[in-house]
N, C-alpha and C positions, 0 to 999 in steps of 0.2 A: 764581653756580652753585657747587655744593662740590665737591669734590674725589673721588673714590673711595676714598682715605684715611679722610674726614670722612663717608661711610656704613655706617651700622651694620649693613644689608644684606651689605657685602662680605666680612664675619669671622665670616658661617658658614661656612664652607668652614674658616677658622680652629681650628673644634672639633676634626678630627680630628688636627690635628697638636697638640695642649695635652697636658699630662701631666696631665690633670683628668678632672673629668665634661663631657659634651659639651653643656655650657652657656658656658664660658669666652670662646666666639667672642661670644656675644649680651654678654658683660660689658665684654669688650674693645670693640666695640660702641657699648658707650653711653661710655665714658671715651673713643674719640676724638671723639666727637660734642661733648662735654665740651670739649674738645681742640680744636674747633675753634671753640668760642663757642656753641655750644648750652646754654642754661640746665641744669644738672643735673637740674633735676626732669623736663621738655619729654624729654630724654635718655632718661634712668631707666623712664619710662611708656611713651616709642614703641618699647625695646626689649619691655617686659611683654606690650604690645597684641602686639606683634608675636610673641612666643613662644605666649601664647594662638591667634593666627590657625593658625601654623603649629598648634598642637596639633590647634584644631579640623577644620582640612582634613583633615591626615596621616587623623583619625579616619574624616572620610566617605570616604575615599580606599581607607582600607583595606574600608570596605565595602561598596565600590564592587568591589573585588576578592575578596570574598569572592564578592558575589553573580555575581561572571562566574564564578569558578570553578565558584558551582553552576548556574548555567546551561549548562555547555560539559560537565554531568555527570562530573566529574572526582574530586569530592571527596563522599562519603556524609554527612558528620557537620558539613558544612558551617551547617546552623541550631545547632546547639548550639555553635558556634564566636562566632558572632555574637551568638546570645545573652551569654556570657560575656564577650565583647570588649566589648557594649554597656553590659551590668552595672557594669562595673570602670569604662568611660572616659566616661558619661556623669556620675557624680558624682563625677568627678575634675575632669572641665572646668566643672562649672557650681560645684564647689565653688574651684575658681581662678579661677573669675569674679567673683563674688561678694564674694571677697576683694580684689578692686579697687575696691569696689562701698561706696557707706557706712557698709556693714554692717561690712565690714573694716577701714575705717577708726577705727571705734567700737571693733571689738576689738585694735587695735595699740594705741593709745591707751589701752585696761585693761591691757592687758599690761606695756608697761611705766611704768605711774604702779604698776603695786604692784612692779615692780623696781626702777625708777630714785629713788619716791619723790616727794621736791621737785624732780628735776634735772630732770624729766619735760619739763618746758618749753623745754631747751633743744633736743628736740627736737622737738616738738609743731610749726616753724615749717615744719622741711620735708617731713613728714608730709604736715602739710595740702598743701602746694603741689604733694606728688605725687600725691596722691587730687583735688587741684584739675586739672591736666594730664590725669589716666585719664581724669576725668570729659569733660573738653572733645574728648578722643580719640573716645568712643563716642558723644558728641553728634552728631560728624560722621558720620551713618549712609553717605553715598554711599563716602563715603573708605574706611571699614571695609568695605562689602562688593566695594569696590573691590578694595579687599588681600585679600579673600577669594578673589575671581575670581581675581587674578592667580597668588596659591599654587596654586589648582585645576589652571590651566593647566601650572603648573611641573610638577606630579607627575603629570598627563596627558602632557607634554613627556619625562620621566623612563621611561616607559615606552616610547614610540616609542624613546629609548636602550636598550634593552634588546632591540628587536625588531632596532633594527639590528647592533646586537652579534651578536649570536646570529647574524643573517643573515651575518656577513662571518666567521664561527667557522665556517661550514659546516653549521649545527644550526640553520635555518632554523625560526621558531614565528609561529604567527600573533600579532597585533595585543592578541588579548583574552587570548592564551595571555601576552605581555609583557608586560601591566595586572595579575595575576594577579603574575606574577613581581617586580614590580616594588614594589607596594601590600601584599604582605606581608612584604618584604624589609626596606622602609621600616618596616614594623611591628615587627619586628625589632629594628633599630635604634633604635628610639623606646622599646620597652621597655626597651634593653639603655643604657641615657642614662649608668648609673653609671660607663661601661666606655671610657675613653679610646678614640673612635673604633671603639668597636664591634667593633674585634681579635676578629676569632676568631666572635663573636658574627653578624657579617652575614655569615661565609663559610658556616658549619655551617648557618645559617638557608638560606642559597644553596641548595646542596647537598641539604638536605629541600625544598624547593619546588621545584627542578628535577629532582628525581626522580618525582615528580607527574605527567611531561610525560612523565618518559623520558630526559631530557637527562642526560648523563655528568657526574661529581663533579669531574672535570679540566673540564670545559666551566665549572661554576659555578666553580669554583676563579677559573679565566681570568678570566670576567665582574666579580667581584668586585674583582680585582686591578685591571684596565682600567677600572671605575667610580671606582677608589680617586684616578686618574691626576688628575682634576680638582680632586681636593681640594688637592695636590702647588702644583697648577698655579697657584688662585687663592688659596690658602691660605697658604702661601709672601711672595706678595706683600704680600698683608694682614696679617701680622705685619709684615712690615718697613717699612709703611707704618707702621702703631703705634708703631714702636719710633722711625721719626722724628719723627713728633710727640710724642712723651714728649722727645725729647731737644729741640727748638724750647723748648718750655716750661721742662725745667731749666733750657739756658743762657739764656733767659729771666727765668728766676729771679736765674740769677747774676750778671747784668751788673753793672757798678759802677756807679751814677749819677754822671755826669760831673761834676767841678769838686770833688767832694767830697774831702774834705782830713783823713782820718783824726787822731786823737790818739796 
């Protein structure tokens, strides 16, 4: 069994504390999987699979929340919002798909034989082995929409956090009014990926979606700050897990082979 170190699950929570874009957790990620005897290519792919799952959930997630907001009659302009969201994020995920997909393996492989030249081949080995790994990833249809299910639930779970929040603030909102709050909040955040943590970015977002409802900008303020808490929490430790297995492997590196007798 691995460790919670050796999952690359547990350093997303990792993205918000990076001085990076909010991918840094999915990279760190796959270098301790690495780290722990996991194949690089095996690595490399189950973090990608897994950045696409997430991509494609957050997407129905969010319009999932669209459509409660237009049902609960809240919002006017609610179809031309969906429309647009649909526009931009469906040929963005089917063109990151794709690109895992033979087709992109075909065009990495032009790419760089007119950069590299002749050296092309010394990379062409792990190319193939990572487009070989995707491939055997999406083979496995139960597993994928397994991980499908499971993100579903998490950002269904993320919302029930949000009803209870509010509940124990004293700014009590229903369930669908939470899903609404929560699914575009997330949207937020996903668009805002360049922004270390989203700073500044998921509060203002807050703030315009709870006022929708009615809910006060000190109330989203709160909410934001107390969702930030987990990140802190699991975040935290999964760097410093990281940083011990990087350090295993140096001094790993450095050991002296015994008996050996320098000149």
């Amino acid at each position: 069994m691995s460790s919670p170190a050796c999952s690359s699950a547990s350093y997303a929570r990792a993205n918000t504390l990076l001085p990076m874009t909010q991918v840094g957790g999915d990279v760190i990620g796959a270098r301790a999987l690495i780290l722990c005897g996991a194949p690089a290519s095996l690595s490399a792919a189950s973090v990608i699979v897994d950045v696409l799952v997430q991509a494609v959930t957050l997407f129905l997630f969010t319009l999932l929340g669209l459509a409660t907001l237009a049902a609960i009659g809240r919002q006017a302009a609610v179809g031309q919002t969906v429309t647009v969201v649909t526009a931009v994020a469906i040929p963005a995920l089917l063109g990151f798909y794709l690109a895992q997909r033979p087709i992109g393996q075909r065009f990495v492989k032009t790419i760089l034989t007119r950069i590299l030249g002749e050296r092309e081949w010394l990379t062409f080995g792990a190319i193939d082995a990572l487009f070989a790994r995707l491939g055997s990833i999406y083979a496995n249809r139960p597993g994928v929409l397994a991980s499908v299910a499971i993100h579903i639930a998490v950002w269904l779970f993320d919302a029930l956090e949000v009803w209870v929040i509010l509940a124990c603030m004293g700014t009590p909102a229903s369930y669908p009014e939470a899903l609404v709050i929560e699914s575009l909040m997330q949207a937020i955040r996903g668009a805002a990926f360049a922004i270390p943590g989203a700073l500044g970015a998921q509060e203002g977002g807050l703030i315009a979606i709870c006022a929708i409802f009615g809910l006060p900008a000190q109330a989203a303020i709160a909410m934001s700050l107390i969702k930030r808490v987990p990140d802190f929490v699991f975040g935290a430790p999964s760097l410093l897990g990281w940083q011990v297995l990087e350090g295993r492997a140096l001094l790993a590196r450095d050991v002296p082979i015994q008996g050996y007798q320098g000149k």
